[in-house]
Backbone bond lengths (Angstrom), bond angles and torsions (degrees), N, CA, C in turn:
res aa  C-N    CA-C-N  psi(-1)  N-CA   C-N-CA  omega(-1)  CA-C   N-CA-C  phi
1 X - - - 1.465 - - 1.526 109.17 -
2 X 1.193 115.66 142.69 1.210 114.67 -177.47 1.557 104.75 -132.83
3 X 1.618 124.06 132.54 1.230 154.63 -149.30 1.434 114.04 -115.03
4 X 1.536 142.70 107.05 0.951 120.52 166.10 1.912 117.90 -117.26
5 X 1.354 113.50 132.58 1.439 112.15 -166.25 1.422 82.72 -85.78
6 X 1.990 111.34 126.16 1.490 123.08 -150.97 1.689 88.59 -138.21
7 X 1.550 104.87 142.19 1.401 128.81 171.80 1.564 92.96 -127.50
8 X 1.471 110.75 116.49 1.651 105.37 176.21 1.616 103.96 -87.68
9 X 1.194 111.80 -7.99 1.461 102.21 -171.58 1.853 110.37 -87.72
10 X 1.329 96.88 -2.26 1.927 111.07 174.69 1.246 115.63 -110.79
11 X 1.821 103.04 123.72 1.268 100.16 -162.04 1.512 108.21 -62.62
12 X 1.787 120.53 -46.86 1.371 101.70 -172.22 1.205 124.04 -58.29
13 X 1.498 123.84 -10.81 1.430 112.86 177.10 1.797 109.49 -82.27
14 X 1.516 110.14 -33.58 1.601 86.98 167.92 1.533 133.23 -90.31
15 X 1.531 95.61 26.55 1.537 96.29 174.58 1.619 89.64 -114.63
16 X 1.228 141.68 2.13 1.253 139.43 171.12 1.207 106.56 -80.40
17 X 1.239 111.14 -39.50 1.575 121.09 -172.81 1.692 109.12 -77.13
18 X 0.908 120.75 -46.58 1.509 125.32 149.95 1.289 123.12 -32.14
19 X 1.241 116.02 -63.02 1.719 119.10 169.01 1.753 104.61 -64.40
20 X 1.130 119.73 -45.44 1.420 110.94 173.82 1.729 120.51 -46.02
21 X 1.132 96.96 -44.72 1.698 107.74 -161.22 1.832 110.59 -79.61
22 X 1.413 101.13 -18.74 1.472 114.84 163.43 1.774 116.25 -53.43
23 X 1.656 112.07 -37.86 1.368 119.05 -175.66 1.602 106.33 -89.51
24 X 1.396 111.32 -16.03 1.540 107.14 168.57 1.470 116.10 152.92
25 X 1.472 110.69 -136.10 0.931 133.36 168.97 1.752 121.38 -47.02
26 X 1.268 115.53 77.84 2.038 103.69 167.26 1.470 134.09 -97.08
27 X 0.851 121.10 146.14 1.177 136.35 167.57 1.833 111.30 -98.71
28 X 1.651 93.93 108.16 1.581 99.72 175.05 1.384 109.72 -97.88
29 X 1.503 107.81 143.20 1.476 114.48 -175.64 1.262 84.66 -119.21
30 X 1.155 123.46 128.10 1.659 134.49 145.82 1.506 108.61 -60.87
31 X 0.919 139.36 107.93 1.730 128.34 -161.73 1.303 83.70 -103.33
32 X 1.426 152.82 -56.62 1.345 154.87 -176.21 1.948 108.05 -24.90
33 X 1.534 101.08 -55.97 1.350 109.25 162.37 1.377 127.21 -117.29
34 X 1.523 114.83 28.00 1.211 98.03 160.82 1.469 137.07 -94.67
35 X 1.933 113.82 -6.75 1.179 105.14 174.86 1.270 124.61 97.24
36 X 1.113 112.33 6.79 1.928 144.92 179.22 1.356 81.27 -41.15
37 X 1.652 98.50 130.44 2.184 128.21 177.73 1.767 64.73 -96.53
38 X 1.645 87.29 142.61 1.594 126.97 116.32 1.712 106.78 2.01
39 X 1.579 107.97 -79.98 1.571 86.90 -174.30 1.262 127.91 -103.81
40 X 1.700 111.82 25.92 0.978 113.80 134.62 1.672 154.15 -59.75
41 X 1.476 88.90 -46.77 1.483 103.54 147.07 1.648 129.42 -58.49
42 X 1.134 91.56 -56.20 1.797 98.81 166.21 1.340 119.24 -55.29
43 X 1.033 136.38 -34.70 1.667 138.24 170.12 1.404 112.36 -80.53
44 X 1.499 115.75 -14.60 1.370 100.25 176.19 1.857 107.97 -121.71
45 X 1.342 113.37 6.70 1.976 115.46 132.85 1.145 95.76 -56.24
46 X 1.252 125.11 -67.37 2.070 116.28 -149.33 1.301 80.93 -61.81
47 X 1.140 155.22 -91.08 1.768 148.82 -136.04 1.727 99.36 -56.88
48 X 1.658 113.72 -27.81 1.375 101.44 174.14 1.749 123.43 -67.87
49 X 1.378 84.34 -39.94 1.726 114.02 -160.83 1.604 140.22 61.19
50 X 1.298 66.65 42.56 1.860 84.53 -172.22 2.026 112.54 -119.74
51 X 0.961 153.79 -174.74 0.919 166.35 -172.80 1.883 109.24 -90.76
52 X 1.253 105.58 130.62 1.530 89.98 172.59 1.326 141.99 -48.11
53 X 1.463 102.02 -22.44 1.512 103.84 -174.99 1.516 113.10 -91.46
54 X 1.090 105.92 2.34 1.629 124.81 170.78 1.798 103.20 -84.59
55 X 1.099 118.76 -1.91 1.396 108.76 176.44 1.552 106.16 -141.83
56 X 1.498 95.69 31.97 1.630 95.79 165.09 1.305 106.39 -110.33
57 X 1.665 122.88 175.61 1.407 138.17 151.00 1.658 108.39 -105.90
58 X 1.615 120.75 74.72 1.344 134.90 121.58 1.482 120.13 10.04
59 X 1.084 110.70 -44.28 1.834 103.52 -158.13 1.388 87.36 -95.44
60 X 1.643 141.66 -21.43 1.223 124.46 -169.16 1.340 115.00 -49.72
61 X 1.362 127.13 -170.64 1.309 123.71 173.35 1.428 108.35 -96.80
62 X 1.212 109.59 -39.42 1.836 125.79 169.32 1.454 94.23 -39.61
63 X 0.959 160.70 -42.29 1.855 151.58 -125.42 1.561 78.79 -116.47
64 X 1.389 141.24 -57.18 1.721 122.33 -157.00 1.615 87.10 -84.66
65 X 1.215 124.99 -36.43 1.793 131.96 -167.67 1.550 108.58 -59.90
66 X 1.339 112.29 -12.74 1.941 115.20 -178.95 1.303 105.71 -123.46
67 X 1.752 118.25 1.04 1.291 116.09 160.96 1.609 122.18 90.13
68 X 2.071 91.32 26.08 1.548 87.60 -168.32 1.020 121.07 -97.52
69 X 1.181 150.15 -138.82 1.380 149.81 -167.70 1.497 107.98 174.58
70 X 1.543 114.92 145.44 1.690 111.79 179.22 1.520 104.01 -88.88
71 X 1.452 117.68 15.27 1.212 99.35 165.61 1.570 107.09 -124.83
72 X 1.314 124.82 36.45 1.359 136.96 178.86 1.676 98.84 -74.45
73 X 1.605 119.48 -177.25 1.508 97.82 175.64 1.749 114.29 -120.04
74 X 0.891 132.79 -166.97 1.294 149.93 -163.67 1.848 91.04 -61.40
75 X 0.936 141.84 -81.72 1.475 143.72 150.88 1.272 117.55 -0.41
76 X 1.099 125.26 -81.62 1.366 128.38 -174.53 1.789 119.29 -72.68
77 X 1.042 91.90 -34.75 2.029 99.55 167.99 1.832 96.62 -52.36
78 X 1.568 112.55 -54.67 1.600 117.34 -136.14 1.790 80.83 -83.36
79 X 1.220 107.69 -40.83 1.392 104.44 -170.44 2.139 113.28 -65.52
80 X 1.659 95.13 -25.70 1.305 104.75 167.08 1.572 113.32 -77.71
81 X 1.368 139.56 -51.23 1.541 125.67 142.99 1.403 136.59 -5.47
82 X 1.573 100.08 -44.62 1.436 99.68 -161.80 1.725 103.99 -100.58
83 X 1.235 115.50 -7.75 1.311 134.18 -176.36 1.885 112.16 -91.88
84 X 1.472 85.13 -32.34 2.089 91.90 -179.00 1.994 92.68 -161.19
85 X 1.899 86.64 86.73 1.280 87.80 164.24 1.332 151.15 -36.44
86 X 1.663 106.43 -52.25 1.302 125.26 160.97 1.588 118.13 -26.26
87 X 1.456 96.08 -3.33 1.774 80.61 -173.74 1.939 113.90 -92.54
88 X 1.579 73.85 -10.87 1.811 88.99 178.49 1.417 125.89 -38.45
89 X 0.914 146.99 130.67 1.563 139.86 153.76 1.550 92.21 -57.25
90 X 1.434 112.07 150.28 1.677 134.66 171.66 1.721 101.94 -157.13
91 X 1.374 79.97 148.10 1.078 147.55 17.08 2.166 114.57 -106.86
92 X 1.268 116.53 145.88 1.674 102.47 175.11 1.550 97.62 -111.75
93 X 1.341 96.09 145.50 1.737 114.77 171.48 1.760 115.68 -112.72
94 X 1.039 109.23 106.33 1.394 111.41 170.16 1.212 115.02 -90.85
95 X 1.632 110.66 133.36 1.799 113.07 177.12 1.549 104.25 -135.21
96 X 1.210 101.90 91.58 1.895 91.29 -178.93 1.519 104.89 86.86
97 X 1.731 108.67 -144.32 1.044 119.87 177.27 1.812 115.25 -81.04
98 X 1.521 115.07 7.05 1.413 119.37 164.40 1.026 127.52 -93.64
99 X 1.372 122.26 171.78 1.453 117.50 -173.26 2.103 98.22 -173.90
100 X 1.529 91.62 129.38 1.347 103.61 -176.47 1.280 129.43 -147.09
101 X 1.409 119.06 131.77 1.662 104.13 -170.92 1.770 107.33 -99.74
102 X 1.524 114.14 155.41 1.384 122.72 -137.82 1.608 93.00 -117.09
103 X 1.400 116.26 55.67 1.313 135.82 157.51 1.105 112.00 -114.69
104 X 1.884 136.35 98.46 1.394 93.61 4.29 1.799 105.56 -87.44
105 X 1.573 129.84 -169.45 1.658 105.06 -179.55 1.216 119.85 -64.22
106 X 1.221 112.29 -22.11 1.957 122.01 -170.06 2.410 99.92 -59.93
107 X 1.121 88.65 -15.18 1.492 101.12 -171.09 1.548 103.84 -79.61
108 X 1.775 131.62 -8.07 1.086 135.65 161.00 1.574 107.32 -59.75
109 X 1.117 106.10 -57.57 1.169 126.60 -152.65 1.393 132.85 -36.59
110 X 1.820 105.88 -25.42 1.471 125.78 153.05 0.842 137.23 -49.27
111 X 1.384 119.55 -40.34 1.448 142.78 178.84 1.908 106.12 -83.16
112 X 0.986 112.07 -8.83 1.424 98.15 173.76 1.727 132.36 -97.16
């Protein structure tokens, strides 16, 4: 099964989702309202393998407005994620034990 954490209102995430849905079967998560735990986010860095702040959006206004910093740590970023989604990078595609964010979407495409 393959999963994509989806913002319909961003284009690269619905052109990710497009290339996704070509390989089959998806599962769209609205992550905006779905309410993503802590280790949800946290289990799907480890499938990224990158650092949390590698799967934020920084430039929002929410990220200086909660007082964060890109050098805060893995904890407090994920715990800031799960508190004000918007901070997510989107779109992410999970396939299995992979996991990839769809900047640009053609960058899913490994993982499938």
């Amino acid at each position: 099964m393959i999963t994509i954490w989806h913002n319909p209102r961003c284009s690269k995430s619905r052109q990710t989702l497009a290339l996704v849905e070509e390989k089959g079967a998806v599962e769209v998560v609205k992550y905006l309202e779905a309410k993503l735990s802590e280790s949800d986010i946290t289990a799907v860095r480890d499938l990224l393998g990158m650092k949390a702040i590698d799967m934020m959006r920084p430039k929002e206004p929410e990220f200086s407005a909660l007082g964060l910093s890109k050098s805060d740590d893995d904890k407090t970023l994920i715990s800031a994620m799960a508190k004000c989604p918007k901070l997510i990078e989107r779109p992410i595609v999970i396939a299995g034990n992979k996991a990839a964010i769809g900047r640009p979407p053609e960058a899913v495409l490994e993982i499938l």
